[in-house]
N, C-alpha and C positions, 0 to 999 in steps of 0.2 A: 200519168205523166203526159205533158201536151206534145203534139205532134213537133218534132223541128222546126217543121215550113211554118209554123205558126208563128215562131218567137223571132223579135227582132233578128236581122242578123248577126250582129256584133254579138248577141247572148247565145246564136245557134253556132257561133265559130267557139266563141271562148269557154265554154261549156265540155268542152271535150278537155281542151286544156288543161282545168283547174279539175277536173273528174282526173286526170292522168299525174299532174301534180300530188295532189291531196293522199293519188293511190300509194307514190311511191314517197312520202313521206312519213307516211303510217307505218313505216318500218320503223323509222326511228320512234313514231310515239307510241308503239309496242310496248319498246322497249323500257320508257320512260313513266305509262301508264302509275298510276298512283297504288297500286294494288301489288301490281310486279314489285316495284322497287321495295314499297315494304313488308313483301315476304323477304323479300334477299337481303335487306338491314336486319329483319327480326330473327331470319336462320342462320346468317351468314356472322353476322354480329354480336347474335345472342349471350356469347360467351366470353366476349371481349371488356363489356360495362356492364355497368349493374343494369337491370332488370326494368328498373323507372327510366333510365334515359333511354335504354334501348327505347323502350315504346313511347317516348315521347320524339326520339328520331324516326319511328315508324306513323308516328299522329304526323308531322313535320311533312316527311316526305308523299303520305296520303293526302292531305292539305295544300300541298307544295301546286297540284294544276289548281285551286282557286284563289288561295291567297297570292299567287303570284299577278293573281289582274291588279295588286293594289299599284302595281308600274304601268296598268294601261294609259290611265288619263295622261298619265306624263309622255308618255310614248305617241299618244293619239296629238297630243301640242306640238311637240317637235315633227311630226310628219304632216303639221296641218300645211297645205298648201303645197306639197313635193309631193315627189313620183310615189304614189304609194305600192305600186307592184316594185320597187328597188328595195323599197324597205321590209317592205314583208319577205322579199328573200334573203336579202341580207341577215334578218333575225332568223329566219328557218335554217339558213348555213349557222350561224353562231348555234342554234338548238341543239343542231347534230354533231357539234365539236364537244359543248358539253356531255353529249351523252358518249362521246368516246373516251371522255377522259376518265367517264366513272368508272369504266373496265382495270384502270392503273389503280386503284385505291390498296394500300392496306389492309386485312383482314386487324386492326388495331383501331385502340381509343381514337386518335389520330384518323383513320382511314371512317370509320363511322360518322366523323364530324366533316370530312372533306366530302365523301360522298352523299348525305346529308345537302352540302351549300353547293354540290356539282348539280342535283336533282332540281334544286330552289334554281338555280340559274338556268339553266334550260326550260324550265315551267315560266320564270319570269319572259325570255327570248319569247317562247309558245305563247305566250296571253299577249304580245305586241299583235304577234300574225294574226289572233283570233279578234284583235280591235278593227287594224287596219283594213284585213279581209272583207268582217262587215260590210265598209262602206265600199270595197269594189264588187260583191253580190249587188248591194242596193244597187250599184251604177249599172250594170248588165245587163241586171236579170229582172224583167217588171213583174209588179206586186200581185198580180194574179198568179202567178205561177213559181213565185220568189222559192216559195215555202218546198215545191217540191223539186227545184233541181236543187237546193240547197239537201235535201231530201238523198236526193238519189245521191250527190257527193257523202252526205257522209255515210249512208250505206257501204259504200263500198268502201270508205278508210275504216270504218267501225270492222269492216269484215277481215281486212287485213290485219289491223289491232290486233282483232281477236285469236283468230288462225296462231298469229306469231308470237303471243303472248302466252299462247295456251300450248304453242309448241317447248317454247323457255322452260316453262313449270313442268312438261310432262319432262324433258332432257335432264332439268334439278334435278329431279327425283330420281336418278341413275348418275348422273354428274353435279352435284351440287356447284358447280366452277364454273358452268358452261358459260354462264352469265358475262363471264368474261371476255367469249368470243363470240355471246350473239351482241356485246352493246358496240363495238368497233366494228361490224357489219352493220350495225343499223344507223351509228353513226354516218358511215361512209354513205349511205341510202340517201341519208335526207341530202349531205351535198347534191347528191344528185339532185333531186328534187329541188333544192334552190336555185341551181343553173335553170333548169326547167321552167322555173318561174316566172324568171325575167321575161317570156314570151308571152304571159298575159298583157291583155290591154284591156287599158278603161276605157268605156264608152264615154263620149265626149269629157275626158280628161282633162284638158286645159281651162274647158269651160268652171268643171267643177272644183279646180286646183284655184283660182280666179274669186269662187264664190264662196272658198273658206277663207282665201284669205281679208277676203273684204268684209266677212264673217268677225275674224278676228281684230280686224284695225278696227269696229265699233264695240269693241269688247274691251272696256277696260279694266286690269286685275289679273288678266290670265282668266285659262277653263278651269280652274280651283274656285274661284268667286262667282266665275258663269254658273258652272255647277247649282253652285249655294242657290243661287238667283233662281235658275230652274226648279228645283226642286221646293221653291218658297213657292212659285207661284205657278206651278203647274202639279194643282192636286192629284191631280187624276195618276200621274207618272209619280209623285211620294207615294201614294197609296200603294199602289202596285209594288215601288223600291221597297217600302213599307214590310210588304205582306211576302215578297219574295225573301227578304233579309232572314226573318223567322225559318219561314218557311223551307229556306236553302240550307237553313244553318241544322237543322235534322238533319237533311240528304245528305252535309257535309261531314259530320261525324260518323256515320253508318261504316265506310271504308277501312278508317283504321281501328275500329273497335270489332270489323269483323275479322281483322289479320290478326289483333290481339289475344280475342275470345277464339280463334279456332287454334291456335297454336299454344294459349296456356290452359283452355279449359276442357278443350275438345281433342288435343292432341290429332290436327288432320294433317294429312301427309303434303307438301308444297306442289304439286300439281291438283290437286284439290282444294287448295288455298286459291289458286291462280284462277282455277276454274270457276269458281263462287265468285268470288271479285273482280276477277277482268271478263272472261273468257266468254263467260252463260253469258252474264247482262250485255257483251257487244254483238253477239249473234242475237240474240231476242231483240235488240234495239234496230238490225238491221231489217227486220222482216217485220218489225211495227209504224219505221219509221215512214213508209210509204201510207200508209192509213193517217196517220197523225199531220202527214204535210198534206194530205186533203183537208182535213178540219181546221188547220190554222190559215190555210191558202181564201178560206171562207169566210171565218169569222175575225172581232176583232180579237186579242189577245187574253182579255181580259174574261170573254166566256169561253175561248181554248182552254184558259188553265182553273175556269169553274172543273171543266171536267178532266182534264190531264192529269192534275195534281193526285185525284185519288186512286190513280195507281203506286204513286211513291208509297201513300199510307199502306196500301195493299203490301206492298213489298217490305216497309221498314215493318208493320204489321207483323210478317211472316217470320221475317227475320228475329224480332224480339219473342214473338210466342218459341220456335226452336231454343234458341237459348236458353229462356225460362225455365222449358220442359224437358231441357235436353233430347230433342230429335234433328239426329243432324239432316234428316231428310226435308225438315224444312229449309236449309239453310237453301238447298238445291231450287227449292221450290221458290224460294225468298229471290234467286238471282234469275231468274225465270223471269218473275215479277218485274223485280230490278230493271230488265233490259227493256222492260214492255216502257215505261215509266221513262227510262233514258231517254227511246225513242222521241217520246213526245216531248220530254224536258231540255233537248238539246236542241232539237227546232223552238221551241220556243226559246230560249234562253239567248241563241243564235240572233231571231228575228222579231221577236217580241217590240222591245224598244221603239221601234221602225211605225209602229201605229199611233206613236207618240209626236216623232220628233218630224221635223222637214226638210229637206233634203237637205238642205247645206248645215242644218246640226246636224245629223243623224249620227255623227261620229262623236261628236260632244254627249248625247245622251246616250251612245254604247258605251263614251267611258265611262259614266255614271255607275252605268248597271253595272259594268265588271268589275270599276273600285270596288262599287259595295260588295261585291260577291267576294273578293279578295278579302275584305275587312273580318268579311264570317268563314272565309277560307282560312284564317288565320288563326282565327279563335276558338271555333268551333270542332275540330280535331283534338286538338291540344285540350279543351275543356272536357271533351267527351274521353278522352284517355286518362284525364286528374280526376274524375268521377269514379271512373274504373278502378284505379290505384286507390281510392279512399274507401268504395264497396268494402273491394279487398282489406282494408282493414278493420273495417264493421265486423265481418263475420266469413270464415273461409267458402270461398263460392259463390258471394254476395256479388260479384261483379258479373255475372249471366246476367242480371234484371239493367244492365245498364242501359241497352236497346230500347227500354221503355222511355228513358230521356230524348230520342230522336223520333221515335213514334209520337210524343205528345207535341212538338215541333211540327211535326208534317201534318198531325193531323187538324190543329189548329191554323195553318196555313191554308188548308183546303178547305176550311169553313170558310177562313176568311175571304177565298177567293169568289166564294157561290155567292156572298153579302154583295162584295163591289160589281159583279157582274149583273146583279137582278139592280142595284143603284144607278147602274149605267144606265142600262137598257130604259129605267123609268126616266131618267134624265134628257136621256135622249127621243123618249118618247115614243120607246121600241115595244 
């Protein structure tokens, strides 16, 4: 991490800020986490619907943090040229209200569907802030060092994540209810944290409110048709959209096929659910992600995730061989993995983009990247759980090998990533 005295000032003030924001809003996305919520639809729920919708509210609500970016791009237009530290709090208070309302649900058909579209609606609120945030790091925090105070921010909301999320799962498992009064604490948390908010500033802000909007008056069509436009004539960024699309869309299935397989085929207890899926992978992601925001801080993207990406395989790797062979001790092993993989895959994911686009797009090419991740956040849960439910009716137990379907996804993405980085580097003449 670079000395303070070193970084502008305006990035050596606001830095503490968004590090003390971030901290105390990770209560609320604890609670929210894609992993938590559907242990507590698949245990809580279980007995209420049949068996296939359960687990496709549990693919819904595991998919719920990517398919909800498909609202970025819209969200990134409406804030093009306004305060965007108002709006990013603004939708972080809206986050935390939904997630206090999921406390009031129904143990009913009824309450599984409300809490269901309460999760989608607070994940959609979350992927605004994860748009607009972007473009106030770029504003801040300059590109040699982007990667690692982005770094050390989410270090410490990962840790809190994790801590309280793992605290929820071990409480389940002597109170299975609890859930109900840790979501209206965590709710009330992020309020906090969106008052908080409002005290960040963007470094010259008016300038840059100025140069989207001038952005936008020679745009005509909307960022729906700019999109299209970018994407036709900026290879190098389809390649990339390209190769992360596949490639995301393993990573994206992995979550709710692992709530599904440890609870119908593994019979594991829900602090050991939570442990696998939330808990390990955000402590492991904490203590890797300072390593990873040195290599991305370095290079450009494009040979970051030559080598990033084969820890995902590592991990979805692990995870499908346990399954297979039934050793739940990979599973442990698998979420290990997981968090090494997170590390690096949320820094990039984060700030990838950013070696693409120029400053006054750079908000126009995040919503790019997070539409698409939404479009395979949508689909890619949901597929990966109608896989599972059709195994199962191949042959009893046939649904363990379904992990193999997002292992072949990742691992074909991290081919593809080694091809466009050695194409670059010749292109470029590196």
């Amino acid at each position: 991490m670079p000395s303070a005295a070193k970084l502008p000032f305006v990035a050596r003030t606001l830095m503490p800020r968004e590090i003390s924001a971030n901290a105390t809003m990770a209560l609320t996305l604890g609670a929210i986490e894609g992993g938590l919520v559907g242990v507590v639809v698949k245990t809580q729920f279980g007995e209420v619907a049949d068996p296939m919708w359960v687990n496709l509210a549990v693919a819904t609500v595991a998919g719920a943090p990517a398919f909800a970016n498909l609202a970025s791009l819209s969200i990134s237009e409406l804030a093009e040229g306004r305060d965007k530290t108002a709006w990013v709090s603004s939708l972080q208070a809206l986050t935390a209200i939904f997630c206090l309302l999921m406390a009031f649900v129904p143990e009913t058909v009824a309450g599984l569907m409300i809490i269901t579209a309460l999760m989608v609606g607070a994940r959609l609120s979350w992927a605004g802030v994860i748009t607009l945030r972007s473009a106030i790091w770029r504003a801040n925090f300059p590109r040699h060092v982007r990667g690692q105070i982005t770094g050390r921010i989410t270090v410490i909301y990962s840790l809190v994540i994790a801590l309280s999320a793992g605290l929820t799962g071990f409480l389940m498992n002597h109170w299975p209810e609890v859930w109900r009064i840790i979501f209206p604490l965590a709710g009330l948390m992020g309020l906090v944290a969106a008052w908080r908010y409002q005290r960040v500033r963007i470094r010259m802000g008016a300038r840059l409110r100025q140069q989207e909007l001038a952005e936008a008056a020679n745009r005509p069509g909307g960022q729906l048709r700019q999109s299209w436009e970018i994407l036709k004539t900026d290879q190098w960024y389809r390649r990339y959209m390209m190769t992360m699309f596949a490639f995301g869309s393993g990573n994206l299935m992995v979550i709710a096929l692992l709530v599904v397989l440890l609870t119908e085929q593994f019979d594991v207890s829900r602090f050991s659910q939570v442990m696998i899926t939330t808990t390990l992978p955000l402590l492991c992601l904490s203590i890797f992600t300072p390593i990873w925001a040195r290599r991305l801080d370095s290079v450009h993207i494009l040979d970051y995730r030559a080598k990033q990406a084969w820890t995902f395989v590592l991990a979805v790797g692990l995870f499908a061989a346990a399954s297979a062979f039934n050793v739940i001790a990979g599973f442990w092993l698998g979420a290990l993995a997981l968090g090494a993989a997170f590390a690096g895959g949320k820094l990039g994911w984060n700030l990838g983009h950013n070696d693409f686009a120029s400053d006054e797009r750079s908000t126009l090419y995040m919503g790019i990247h997070v539409t698409l991740t939404g479009i395979r956040g949508l689909i890619s849960p949901l597929l990966g759980v109608l896989v599972y439910q059709q195994l199962e009716t191949v042959s009893e137990d046939f649904g363990r090998f379904v992990l193999l379907l997002p292992f072949t996804l990742t691992l074909g993405g991290a081919i593809t990533f080694v091809i466009l980085a050695r194409w670059r580097r010749r292109e470029m003449g590196l």
